[in-house]
NUFI-343257 format. One record per atom (N, C-alpha, C, CB): residue in one letter; atom name; x, y, z. Coordinates in Angstrom, 3 decimals, padded with zeros to 6 digits. Each point is the difference from the previous one (the first is absolute). Glycine has a CB too. Example, Ala and Ser with C-alpha at 12.3 -4.5 7.8 and 13.67 -1.06 7.14 Angstrom:
+------+------+----------+----------+----------+
! lovo ! roro !        u !        v !        w !
+------+------+----------+----------+----------+
!    A !    N !  013.190 ! -005.690 !  007.800 !
!    A !   CA ! -000.890 !  001.190 !  000.000 !
!    A !    C !  000.900 !  001.200 !  000.000 !
!    A !   CB ! -001.892 ! -001.173 !  001.246 !
!    S !    N !  001.542 !  002.223 ! -001.966 !
!    S !   CA !  000.820 !  001.190 !  000.060 !
!    S !    C ! -000.770 !  001.090 !  000.730 !
!    S !   CB !  001.184 ! -000.628 ! -002.145 !
+------+------+----------+----------+----------+
// end
This chain:
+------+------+----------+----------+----------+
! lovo ! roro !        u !        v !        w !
+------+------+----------+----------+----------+
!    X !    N !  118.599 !  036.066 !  111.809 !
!    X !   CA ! -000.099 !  001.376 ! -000.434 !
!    X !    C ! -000.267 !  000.017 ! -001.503 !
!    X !   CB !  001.557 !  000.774 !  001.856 !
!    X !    N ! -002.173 !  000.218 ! -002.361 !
!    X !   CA ! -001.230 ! -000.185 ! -001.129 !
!    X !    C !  001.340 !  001.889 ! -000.620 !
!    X !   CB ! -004.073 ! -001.688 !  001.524 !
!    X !    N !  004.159 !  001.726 ! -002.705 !
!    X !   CA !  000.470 !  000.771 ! -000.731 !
!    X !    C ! -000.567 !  000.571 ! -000.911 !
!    X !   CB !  001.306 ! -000.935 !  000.577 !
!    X !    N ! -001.978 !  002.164 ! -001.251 !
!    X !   CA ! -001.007 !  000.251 ! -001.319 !
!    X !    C !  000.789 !  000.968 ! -000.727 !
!    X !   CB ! -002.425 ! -000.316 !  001.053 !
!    X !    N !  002.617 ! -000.008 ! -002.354 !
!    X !   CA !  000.387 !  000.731 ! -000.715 !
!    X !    C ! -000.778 !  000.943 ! -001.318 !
!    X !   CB !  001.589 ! -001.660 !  001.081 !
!    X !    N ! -001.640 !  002.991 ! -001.044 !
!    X !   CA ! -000.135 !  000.403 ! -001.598 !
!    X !    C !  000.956 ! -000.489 ! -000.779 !
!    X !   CB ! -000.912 !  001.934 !  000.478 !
!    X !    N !  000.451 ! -002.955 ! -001.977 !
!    X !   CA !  001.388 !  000.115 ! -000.984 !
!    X !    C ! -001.097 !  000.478 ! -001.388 !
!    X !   CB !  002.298 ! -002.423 !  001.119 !
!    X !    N ! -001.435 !  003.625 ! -001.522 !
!    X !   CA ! -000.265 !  000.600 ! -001.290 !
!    X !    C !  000.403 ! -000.553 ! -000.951 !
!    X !   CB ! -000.024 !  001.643 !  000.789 !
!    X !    N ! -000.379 ! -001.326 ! -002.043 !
!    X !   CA !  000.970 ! -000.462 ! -000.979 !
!    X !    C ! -000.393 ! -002.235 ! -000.552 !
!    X !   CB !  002.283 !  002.646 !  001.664 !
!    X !    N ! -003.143 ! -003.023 ! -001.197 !
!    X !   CA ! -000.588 ! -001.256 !  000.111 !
!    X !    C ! -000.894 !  000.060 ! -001.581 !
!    X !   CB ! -000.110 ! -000.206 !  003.173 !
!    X !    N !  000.215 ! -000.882 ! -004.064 !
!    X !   CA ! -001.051 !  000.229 ! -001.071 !
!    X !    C ! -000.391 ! -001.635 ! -000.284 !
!    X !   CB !  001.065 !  002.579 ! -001.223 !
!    X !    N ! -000.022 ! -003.952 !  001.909 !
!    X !   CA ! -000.789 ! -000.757 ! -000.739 !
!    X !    C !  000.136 ! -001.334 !  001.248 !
!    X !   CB !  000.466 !  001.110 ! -003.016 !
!    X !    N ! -000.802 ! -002.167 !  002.560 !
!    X !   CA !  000.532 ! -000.757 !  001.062 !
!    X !    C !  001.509 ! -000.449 ! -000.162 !
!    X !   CB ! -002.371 ! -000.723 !  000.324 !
!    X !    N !  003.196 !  001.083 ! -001.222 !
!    X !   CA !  001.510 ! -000.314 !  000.237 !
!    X !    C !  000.497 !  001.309 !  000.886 !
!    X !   CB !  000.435 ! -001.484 ! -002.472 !
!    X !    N ! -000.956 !  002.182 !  002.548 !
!    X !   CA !  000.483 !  000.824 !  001.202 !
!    X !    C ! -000.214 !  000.211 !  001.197 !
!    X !   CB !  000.176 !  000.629 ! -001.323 !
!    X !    N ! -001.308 ! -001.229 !  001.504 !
!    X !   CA ! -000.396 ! -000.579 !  001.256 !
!    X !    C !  001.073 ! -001.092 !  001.208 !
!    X !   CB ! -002.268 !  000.289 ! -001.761 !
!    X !    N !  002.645 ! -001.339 !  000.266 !
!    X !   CA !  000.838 ! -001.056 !  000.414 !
!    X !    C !  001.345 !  000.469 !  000.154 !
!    X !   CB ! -001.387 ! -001.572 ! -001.061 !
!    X !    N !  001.967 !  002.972 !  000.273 !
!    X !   CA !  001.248 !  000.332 ! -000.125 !
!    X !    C ! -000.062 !  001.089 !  001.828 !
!    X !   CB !  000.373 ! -000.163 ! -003.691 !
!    X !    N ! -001.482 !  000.465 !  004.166 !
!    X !   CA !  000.076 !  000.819 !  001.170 !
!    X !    C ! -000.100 ! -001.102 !  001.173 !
!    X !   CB ! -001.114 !  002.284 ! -001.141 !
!    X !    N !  000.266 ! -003.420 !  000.760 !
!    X !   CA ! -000.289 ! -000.526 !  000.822 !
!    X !    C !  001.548 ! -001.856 !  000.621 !
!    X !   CB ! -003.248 !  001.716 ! -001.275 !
!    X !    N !  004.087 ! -001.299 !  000.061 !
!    X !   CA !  001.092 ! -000.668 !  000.196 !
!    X !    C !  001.154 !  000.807 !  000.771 !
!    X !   CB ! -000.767 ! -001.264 ! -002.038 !
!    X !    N !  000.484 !  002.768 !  001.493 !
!    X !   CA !  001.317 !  000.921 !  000.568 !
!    X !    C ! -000.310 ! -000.227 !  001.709 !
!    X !   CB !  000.234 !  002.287 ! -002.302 !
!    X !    N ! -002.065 ! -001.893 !  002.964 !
!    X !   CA !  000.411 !  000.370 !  001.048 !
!    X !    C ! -000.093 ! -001.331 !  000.944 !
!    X !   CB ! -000.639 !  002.545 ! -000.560 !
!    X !    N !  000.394 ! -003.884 ! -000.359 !
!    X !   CA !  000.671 ! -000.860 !  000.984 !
!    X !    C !  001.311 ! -000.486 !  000.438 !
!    X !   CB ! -001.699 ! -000.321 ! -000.583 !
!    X !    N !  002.179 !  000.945 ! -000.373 !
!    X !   CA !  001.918 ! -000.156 !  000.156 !
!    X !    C !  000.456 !  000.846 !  001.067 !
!    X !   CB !  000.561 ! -000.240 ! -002.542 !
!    X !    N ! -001.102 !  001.220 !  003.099 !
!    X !   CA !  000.069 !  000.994 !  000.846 !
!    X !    C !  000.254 ! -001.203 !  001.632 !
!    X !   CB ! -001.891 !  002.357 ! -001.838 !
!    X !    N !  003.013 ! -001.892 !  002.432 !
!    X !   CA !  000.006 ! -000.833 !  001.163 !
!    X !    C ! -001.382 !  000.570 !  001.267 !
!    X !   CB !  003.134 ! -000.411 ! -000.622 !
!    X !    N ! -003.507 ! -000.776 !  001.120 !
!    X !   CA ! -001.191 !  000.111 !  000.793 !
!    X !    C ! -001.611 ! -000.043 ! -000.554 !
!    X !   CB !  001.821 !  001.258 !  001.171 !
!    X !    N ! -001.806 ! -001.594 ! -002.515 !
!    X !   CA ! -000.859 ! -000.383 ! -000.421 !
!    X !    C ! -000.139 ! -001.471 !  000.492 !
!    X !   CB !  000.197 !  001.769 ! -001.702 !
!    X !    N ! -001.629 ! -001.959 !  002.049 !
!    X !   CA !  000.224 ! -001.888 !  000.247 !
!    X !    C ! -001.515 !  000.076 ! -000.676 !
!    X !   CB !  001.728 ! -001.060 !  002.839 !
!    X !    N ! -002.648 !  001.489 ! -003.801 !
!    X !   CA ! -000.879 ! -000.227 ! -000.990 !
!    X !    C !  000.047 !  000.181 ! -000.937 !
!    X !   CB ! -000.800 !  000.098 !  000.968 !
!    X !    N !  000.050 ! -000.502 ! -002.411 !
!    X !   CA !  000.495 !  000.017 ! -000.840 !
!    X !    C ! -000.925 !  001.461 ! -000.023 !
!    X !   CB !  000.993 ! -002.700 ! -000.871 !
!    X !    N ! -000.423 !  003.583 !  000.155 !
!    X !   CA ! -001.089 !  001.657 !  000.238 !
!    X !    C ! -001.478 ! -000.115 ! -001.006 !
!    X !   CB !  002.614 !  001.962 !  000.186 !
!    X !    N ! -003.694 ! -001.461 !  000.388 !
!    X !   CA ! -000.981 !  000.370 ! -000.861 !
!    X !    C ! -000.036 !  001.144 ! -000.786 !
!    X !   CB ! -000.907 ! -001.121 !  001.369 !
!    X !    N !  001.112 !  000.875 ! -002.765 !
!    X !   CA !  000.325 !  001.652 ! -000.741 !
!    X !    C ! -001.516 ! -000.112 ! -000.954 !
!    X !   CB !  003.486 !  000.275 ! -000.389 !
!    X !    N ! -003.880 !  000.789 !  000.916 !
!    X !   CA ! -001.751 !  000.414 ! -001.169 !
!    X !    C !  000.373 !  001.005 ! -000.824 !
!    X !   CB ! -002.055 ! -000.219 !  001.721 !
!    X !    N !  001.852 ! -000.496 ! -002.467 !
!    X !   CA !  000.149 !  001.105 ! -001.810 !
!    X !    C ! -000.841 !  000.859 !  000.067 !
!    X !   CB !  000.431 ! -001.578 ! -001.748 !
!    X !    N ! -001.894 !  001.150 !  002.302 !
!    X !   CA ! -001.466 !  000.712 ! -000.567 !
!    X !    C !  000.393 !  001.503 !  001.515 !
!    X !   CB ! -002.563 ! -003.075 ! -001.209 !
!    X !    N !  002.859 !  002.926 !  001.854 !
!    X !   CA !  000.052 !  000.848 !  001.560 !
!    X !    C !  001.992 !  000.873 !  000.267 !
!    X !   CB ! -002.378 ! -002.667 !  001.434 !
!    X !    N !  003.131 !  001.618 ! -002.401 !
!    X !   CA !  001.491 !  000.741 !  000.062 !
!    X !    C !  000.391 !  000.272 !  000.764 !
!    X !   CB ! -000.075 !  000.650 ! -001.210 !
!    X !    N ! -000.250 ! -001.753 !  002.216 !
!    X !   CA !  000.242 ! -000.576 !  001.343 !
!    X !    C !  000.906 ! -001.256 !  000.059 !
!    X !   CB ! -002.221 !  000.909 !  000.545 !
!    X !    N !  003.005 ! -001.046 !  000.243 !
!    X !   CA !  000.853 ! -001.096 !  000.725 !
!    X !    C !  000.030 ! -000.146 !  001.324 !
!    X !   CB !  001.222 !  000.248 ! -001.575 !
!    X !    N ! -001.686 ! -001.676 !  002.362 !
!    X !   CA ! -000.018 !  000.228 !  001.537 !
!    X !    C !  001.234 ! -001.091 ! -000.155 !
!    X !   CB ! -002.868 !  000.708 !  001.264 !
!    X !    N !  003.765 ! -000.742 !  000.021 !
!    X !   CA !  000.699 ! -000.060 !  000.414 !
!    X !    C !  000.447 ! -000.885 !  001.253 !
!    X !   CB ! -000.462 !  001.731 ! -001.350 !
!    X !    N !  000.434 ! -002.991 !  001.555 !
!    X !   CA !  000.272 ! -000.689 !  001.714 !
!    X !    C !  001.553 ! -000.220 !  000.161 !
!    X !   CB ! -002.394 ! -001.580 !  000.138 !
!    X !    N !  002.292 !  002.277 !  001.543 !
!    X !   CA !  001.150 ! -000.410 !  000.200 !
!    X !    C !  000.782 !  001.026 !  000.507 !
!    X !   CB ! -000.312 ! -001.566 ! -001.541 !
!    X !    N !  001.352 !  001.796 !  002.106 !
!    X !   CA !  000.537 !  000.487 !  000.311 !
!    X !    C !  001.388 !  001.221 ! -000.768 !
!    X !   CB ! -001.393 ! -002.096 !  001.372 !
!    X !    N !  001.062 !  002.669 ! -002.543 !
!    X !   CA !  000.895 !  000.231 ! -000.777 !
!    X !    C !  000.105 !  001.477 !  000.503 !
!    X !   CB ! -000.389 ! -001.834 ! -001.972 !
!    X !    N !  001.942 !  002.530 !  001.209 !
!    X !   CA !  000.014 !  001.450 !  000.043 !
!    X !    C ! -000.735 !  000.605 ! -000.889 !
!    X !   CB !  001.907 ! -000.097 !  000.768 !
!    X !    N ! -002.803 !  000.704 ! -000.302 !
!    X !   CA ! -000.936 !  000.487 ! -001.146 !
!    X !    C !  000.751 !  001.044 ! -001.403 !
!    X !   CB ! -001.988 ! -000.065 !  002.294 !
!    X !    N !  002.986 !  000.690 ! -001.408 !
!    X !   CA !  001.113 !  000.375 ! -001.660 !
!    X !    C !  000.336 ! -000.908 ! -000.831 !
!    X !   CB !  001.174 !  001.397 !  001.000 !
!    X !    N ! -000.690 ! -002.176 ! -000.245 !
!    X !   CA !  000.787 ! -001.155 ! -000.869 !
!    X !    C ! -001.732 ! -000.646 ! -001.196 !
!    X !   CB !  002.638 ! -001.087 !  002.811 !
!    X !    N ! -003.542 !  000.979 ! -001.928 !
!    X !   CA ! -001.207 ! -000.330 ! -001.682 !
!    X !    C ! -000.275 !  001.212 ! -000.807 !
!    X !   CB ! -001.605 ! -001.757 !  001.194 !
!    X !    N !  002.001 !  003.058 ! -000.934 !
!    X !   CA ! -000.333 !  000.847 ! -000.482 !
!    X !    C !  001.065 !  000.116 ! -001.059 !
!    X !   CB ! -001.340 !  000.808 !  001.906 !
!    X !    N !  002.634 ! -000.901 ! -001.852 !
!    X !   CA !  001.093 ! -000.231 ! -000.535 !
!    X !    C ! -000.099 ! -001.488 ! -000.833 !
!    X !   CB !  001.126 !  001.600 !  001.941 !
!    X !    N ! -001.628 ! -002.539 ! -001.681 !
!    X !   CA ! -000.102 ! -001.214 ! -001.092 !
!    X !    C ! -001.238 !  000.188 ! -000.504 !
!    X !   CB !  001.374 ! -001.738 !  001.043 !
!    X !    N ! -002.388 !  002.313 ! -001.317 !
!    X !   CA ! -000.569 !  000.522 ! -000.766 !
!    X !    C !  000.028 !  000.977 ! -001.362 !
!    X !   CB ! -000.389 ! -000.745 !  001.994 !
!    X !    N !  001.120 !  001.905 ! -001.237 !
!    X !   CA !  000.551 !  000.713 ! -001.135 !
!    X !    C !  001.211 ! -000.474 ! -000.699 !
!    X !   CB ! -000.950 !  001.712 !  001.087 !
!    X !    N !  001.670 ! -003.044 ! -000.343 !
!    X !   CA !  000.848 ! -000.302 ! -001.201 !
!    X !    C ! -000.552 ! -000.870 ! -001.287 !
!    X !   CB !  001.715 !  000.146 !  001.829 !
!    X !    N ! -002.744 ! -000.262 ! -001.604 !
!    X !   CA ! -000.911 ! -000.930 ! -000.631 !
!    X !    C ! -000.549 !  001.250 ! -001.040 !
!    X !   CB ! -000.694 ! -002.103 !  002.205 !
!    X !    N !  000.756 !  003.318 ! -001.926 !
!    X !   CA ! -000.387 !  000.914 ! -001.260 !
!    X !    C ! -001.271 !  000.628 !  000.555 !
!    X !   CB !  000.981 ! -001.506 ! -002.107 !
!    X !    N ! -001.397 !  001.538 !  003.073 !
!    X !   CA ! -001.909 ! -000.399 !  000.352 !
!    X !    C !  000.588 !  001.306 !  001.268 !
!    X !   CB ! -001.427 ! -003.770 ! -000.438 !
!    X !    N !  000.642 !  004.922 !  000.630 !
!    X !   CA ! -000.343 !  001.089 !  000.988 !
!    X !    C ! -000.628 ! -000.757 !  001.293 !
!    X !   CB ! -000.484 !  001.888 ! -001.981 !
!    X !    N !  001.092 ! -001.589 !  003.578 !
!    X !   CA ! -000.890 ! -000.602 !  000.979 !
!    X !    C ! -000.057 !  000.809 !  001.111 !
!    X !   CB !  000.435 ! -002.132 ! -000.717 !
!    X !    N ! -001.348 !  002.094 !  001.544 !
!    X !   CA ! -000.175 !  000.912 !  001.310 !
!    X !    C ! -000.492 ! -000.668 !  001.133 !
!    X !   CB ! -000.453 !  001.807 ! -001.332 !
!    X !    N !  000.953 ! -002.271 !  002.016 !
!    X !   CA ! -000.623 ! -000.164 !  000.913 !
!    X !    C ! -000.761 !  000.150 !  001.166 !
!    X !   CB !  001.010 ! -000.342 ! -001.150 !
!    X !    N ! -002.667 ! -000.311 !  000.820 !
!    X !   CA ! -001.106 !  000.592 !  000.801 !
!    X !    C ! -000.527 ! -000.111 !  001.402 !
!    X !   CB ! -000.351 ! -000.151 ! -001.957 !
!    X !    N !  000.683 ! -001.194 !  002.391 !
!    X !   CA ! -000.251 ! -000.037 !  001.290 !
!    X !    C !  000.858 ! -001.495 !  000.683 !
!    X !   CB ! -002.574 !  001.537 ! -000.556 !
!    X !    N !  002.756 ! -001.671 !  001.964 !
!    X !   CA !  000.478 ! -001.131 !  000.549 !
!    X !    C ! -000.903 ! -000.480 !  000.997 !
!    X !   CB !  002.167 !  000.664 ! -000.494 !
!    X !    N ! -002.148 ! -001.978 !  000.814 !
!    X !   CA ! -001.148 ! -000.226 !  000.753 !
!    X !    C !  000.857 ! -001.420 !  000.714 !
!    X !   CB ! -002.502 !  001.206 ! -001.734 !
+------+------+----------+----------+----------+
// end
């Protein structure tokens, strides 16, 4: 299962790495996530609660919504 996220609030590549560390800590992640700076996008594998990345995102400081599951 494939996860896509809007994250706002993205300006360089250390924030990329700071979103893209939060939502692998998230239980049911088993990839490491693809986060695009240029698109302010994050996809997602795996089986997670999609609150729970929406919630380690914004503790990270960074706005997120999530767009679709697949």
């Amino acid at each position: 299962m494939k996860t896509r996220l809007r994250i706002e609030g993205m300006s360089c590549g250390h924030c990329t790495q700071a979103v893209s560390s939060a939502l692998a800590a998230v239980p049911g992640v088993t990839a490491v996530p693809v986060v695009d700076l240029a698109r302010g996008e994050a996809l997602v594998e795996g089986n997670p609660d999609p609150q729970a990345l929406l919630a380690a995102v914004r503790a990270e400081g960074y706005e997120a919504e999530l767009l679709d599951e697949a």
